[in-house]
N, C-alpha and C positions, 0 to 999 in steps of 0.2 A: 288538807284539801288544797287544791293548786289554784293560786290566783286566775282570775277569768279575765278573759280579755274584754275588748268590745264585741266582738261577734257573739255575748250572749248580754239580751238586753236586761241592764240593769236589774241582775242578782247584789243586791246589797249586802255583801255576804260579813255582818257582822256576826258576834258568836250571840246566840239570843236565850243563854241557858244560864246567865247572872241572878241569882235569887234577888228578888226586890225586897224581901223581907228580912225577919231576925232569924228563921229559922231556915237552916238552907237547904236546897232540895236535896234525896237522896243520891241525885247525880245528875250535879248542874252544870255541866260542862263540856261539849262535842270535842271528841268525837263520842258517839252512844252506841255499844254495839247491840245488837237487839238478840235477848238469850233464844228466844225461839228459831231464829232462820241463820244464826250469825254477823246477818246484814249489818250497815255501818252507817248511822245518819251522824254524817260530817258538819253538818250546818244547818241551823236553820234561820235564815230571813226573809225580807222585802221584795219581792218581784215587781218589777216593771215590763211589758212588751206584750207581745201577742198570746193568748191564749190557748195553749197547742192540746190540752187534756181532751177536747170535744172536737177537736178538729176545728173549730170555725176561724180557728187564730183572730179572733176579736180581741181589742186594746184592753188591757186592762193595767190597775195600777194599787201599790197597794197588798199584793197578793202573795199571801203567806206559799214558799218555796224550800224544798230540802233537797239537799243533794246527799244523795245513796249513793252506797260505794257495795260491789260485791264484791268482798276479796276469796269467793270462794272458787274450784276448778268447775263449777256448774252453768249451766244455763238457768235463770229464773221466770222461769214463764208466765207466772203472777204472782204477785204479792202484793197485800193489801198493809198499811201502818198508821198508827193511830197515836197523835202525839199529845199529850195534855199540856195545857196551858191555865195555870189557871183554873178556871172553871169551864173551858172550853176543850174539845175534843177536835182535831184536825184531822183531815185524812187524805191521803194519798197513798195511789194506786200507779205501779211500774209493771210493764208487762214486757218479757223477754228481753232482759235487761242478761247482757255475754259477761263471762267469769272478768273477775280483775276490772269490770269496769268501773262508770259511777255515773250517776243520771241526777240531771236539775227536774225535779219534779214538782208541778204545781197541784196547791189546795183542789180537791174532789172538785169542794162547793164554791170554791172562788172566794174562801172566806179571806179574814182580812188579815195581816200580817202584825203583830202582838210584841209587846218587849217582856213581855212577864215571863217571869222563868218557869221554863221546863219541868213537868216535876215526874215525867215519866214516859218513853216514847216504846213500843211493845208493835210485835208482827200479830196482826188480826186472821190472815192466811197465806199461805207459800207454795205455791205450787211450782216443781222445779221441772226443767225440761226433759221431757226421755226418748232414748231413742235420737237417733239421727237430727242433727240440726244443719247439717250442711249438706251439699249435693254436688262432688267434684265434677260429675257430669256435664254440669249447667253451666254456661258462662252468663254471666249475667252483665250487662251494660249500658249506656244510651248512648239515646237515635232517635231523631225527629220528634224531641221532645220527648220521650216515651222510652219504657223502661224495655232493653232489649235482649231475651230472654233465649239461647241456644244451647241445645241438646247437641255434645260435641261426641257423643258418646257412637257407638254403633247398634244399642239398641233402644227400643222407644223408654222414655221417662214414665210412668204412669201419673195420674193428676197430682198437680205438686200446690203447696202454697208460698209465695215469696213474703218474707217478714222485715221490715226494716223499718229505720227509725230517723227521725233530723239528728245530726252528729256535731259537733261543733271542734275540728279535727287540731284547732290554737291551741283549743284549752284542755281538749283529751277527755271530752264528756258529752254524751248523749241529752237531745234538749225534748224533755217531756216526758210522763211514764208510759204514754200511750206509743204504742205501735203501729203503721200500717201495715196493709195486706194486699196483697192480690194471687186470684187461684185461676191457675192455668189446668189445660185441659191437657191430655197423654198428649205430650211432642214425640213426634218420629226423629229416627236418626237424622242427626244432619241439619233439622228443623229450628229455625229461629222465629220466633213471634214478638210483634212489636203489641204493651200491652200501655195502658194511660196508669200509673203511678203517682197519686197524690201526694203532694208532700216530699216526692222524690227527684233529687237532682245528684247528676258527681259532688256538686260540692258540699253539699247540708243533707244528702244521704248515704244511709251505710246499711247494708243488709246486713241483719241479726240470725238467719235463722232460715231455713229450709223444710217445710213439711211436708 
């Protein structure tokens, strides 16, 4: 896993998979690769900063974070993982997460961030992309604040949805599992539309994905 700069807030990315007992787990050690989907949980610690899983970006601190890696040729358009600690069960959920990437993904529940070792991290469900995820058609940019969306094509687009994600482009990692979205209605040839993009700027966003 590749050291993180400061553009992601205080991932404390120590390894959190040390057995604290006599007995040691059956694989206490990141990276974990998960037999069900392939996926790759690199680390798991401490989070400090805003919030992004619900959108509210409220402060939190404390909060149990993992960074997933797919090293697979696919799109993963959901996946849910569920890590044991202990006696406790974590979870987190990454949606449309692009091949070769890797995502800091925070606790569902906000829960709290734990030294106890790992004694098993396993894919609860996976749902992989199908079908077309990009649309060379589209130019996609910004303008006046807002996500600037043209059909460079010569004939109309039918209703598309735009998917992207905060990006963090220092350290080579998408920040959150959660994705946003916005759906446009058929653009004509030629046709650009200025549409409001949450969460979306050049420099902390990166479109994932095209429906």
């Amino acid at each position: 896993m590749p050291e993180l700069s400061d553009s992601v807030p205080a991932f404390a990315a120590e390894t959190a998979g040390e057995s604290q007992t006599e007995e040691p787990a059956a694989q206490s050690v990141f990276p974990w690769a998960l037999e069900d989907n392939g996926l790759v949980v690199e680390a798991l610690a401490s989070y400090e900063g805003p919030y992004w899983e619900d959108g509210s970006d409220e402060p939190v601190s404390d909060v149990a974070a993992l960074m997933l890696y797919n090293p697979s040729g696919r799109v993963v358009e959901y996946a849910a993982v569920a890590v044991e600690q202990g006696m406790d069960t974590l979870y987190f959920f990454v949606s449309w997460l692009p091949p070769e990437s890797r995502c800091l993904v925070l606790e569902k529940n906000r829960a709290a961030y734990s030294c106890q070792a790992v004694t098993g991290c396993r894919a609860l469900l996976t749902c992989w992309g199908g079908g077309e995820t990009d649309a060379p058609q589209l130019e996609i940019g910004w303008e006046d604040l807002r996500m600037a969306v043209t059909n460079c094509s010569a004939a109309t687009v039918p209703d598309v949805t735009v998917h992207y994600k905060m990006y963090a482009p220092s350290d080579g990692c998408y920040l959150g599992g959660i994705a946003y979205s916005v759906h446009l209605t058929a653009l004509l040839p030629g046709q650009k539309r200025l549409v409001t993009a949450y969460h979306f700027a050049p420099e902390t966003g990166k479109v994932v994905a095209i429906t």
